[in-house]
N, CA, C and O atoms as a DFTB+ gen file, in Angstrom:
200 C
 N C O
     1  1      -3.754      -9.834     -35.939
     2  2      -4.287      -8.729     -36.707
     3  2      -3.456      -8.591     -37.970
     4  3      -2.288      -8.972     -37.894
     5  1      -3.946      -8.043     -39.256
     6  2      -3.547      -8.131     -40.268
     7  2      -3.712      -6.681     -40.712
     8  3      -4.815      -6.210     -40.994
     9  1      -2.490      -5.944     -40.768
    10  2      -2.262      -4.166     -41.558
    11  2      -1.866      -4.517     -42.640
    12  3      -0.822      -5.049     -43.018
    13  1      -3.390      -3.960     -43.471
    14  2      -3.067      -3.800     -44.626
    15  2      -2.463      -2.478     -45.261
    16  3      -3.241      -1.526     -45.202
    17  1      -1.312      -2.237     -45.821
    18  2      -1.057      -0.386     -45.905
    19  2      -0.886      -0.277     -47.243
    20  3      -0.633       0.863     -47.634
    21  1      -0.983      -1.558     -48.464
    22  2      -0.391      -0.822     -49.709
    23  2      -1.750      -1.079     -50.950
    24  3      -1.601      -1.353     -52.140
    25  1      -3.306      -0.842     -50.044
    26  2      -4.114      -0.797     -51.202
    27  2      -4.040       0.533     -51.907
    28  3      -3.628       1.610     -51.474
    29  1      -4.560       0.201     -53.156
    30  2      -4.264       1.407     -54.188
    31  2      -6.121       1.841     -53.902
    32  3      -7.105       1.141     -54.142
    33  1      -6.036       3.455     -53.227
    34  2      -7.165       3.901     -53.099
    35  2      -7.629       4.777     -54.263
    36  3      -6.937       4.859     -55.277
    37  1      -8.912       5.504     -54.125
    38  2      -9.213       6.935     -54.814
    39  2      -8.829       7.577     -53.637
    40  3      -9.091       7.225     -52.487
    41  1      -7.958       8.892     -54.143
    42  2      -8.173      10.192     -53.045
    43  2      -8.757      10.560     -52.183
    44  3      -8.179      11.246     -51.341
    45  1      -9.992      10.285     -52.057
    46  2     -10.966      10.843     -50.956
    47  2     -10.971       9.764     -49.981
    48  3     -11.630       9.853     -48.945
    49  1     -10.277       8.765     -50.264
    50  2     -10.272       7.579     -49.332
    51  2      -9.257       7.505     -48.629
    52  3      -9.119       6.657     -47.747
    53  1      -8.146       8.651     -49.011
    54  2      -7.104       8.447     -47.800
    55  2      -7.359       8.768     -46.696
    56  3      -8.413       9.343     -46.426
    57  1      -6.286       8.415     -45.640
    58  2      -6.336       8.430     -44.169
    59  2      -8.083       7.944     -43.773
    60  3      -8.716       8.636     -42.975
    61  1      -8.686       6.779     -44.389
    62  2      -9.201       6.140     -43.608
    63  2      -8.859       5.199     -42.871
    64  3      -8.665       4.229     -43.603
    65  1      -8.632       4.881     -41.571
    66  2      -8.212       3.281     -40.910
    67  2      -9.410       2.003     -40.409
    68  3      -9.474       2.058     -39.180
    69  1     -10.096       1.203     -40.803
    70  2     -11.162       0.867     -40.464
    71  2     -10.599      -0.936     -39.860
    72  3      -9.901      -1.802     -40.386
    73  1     -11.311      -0.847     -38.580
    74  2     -11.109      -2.132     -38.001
    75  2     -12.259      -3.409     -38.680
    76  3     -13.386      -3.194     -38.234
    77  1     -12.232      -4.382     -39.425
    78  2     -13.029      -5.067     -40.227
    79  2     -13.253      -6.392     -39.300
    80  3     -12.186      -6.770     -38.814
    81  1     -14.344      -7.167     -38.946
    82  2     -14.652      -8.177     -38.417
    83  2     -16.169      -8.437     -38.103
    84  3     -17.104      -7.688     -38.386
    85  1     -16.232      -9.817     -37.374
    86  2     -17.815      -9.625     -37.015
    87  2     -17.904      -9.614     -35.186
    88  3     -18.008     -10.593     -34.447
    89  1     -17.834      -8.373     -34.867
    90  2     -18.069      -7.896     -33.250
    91  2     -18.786      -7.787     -32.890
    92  3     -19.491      -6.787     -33.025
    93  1     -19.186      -9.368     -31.791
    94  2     -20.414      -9.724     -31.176
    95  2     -20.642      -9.027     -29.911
    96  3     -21.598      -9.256     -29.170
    97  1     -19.514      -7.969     -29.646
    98  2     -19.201      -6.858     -28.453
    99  2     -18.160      -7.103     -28.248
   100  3     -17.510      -7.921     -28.899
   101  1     -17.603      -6.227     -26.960
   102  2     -16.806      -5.336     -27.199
   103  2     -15.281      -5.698     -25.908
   104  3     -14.537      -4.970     -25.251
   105  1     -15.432      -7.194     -26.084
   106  2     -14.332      -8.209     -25.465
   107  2     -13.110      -7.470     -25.516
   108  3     -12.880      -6.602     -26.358
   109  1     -12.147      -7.904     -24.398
   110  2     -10.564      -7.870     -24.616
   111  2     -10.400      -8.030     -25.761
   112  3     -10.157      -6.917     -26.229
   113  1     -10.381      -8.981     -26.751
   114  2      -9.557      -8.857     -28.036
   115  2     -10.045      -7.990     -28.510
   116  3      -9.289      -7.041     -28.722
   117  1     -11.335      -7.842     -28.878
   118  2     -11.996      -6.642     -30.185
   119  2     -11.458      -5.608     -29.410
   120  3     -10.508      -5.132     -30.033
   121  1     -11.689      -4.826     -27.934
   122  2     -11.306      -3.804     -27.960
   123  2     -10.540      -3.515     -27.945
   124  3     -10.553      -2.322     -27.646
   125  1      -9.076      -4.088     -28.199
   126  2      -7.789      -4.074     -28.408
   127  2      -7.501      -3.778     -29.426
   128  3      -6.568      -2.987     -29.563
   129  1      -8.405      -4.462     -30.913
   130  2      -8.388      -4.070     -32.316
   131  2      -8.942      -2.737     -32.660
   132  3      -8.430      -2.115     -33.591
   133  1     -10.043      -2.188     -31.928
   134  2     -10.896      -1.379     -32.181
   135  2      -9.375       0.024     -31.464
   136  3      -9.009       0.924     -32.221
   137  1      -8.827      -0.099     -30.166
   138  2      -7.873       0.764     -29.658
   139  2      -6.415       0.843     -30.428
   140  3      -5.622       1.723     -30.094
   141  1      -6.083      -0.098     -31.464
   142  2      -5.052       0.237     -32.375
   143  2      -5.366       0.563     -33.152
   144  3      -4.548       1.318     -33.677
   145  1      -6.992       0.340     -34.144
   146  2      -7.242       1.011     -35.292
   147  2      -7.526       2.773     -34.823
   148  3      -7.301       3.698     -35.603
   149  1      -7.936       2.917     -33.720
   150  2      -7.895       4.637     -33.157
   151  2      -6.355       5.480     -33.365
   152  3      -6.022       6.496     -33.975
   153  1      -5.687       4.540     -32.570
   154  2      -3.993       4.732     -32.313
   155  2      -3.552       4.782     -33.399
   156  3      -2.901       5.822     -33.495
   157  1      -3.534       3.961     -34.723
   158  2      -2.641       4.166     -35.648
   159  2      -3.405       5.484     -36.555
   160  3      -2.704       6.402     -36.980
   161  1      -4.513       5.462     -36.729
   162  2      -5.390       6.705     -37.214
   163  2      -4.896       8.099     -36.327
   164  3      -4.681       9.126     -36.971
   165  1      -4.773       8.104     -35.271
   166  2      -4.507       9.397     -34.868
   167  2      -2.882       9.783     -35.106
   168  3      -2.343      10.877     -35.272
   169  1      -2.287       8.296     -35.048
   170  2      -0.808       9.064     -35.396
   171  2      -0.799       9.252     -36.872
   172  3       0.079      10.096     -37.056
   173  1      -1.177       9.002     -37.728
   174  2      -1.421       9.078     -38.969
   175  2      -1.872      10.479     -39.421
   176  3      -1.451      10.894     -40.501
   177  1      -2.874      11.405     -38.518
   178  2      -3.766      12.133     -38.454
   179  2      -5.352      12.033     -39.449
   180  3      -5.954      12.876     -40.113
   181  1      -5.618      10.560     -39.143
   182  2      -6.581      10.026     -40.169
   183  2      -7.884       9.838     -39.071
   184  3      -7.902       9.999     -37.851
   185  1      -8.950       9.433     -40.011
   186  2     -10.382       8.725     -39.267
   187  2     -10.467       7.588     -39.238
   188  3     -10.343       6.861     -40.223
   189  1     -10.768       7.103     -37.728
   190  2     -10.770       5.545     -37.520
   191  2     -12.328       5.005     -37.610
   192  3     -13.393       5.615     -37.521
   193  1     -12.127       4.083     -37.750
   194  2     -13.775       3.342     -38.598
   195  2     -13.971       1.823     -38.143
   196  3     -12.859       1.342     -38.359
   197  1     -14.767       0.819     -37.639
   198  2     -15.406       0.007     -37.101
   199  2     -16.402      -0.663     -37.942
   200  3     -17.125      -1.537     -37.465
């Protein structure tokens, strides 16, 4: 997995966390990606995205 943390956003785009791929369902790996992009969003206090 690859965290990206230093794009330069607009404002209204902070604290989004979005998991990016092509998820043919919802396997051990993806849902592993899909359960850290939640995890780092909630410690963040942000919205996680898929």
């Amino acid at each position: 997995m690859i965290v990206i943390d230093d794009i330069i956003m607009d404002k209204k785009e902070k604290g989004n966390y979005v998991a990016l791929g092509s998820f043919d369902g919802l396997h051990c790996g993806h849902l592993s990606l899909v359960k850290k992009t939640v995890e780092i969003a909630k410690e963040k206090n942000g919205k996680s995205m898929v």
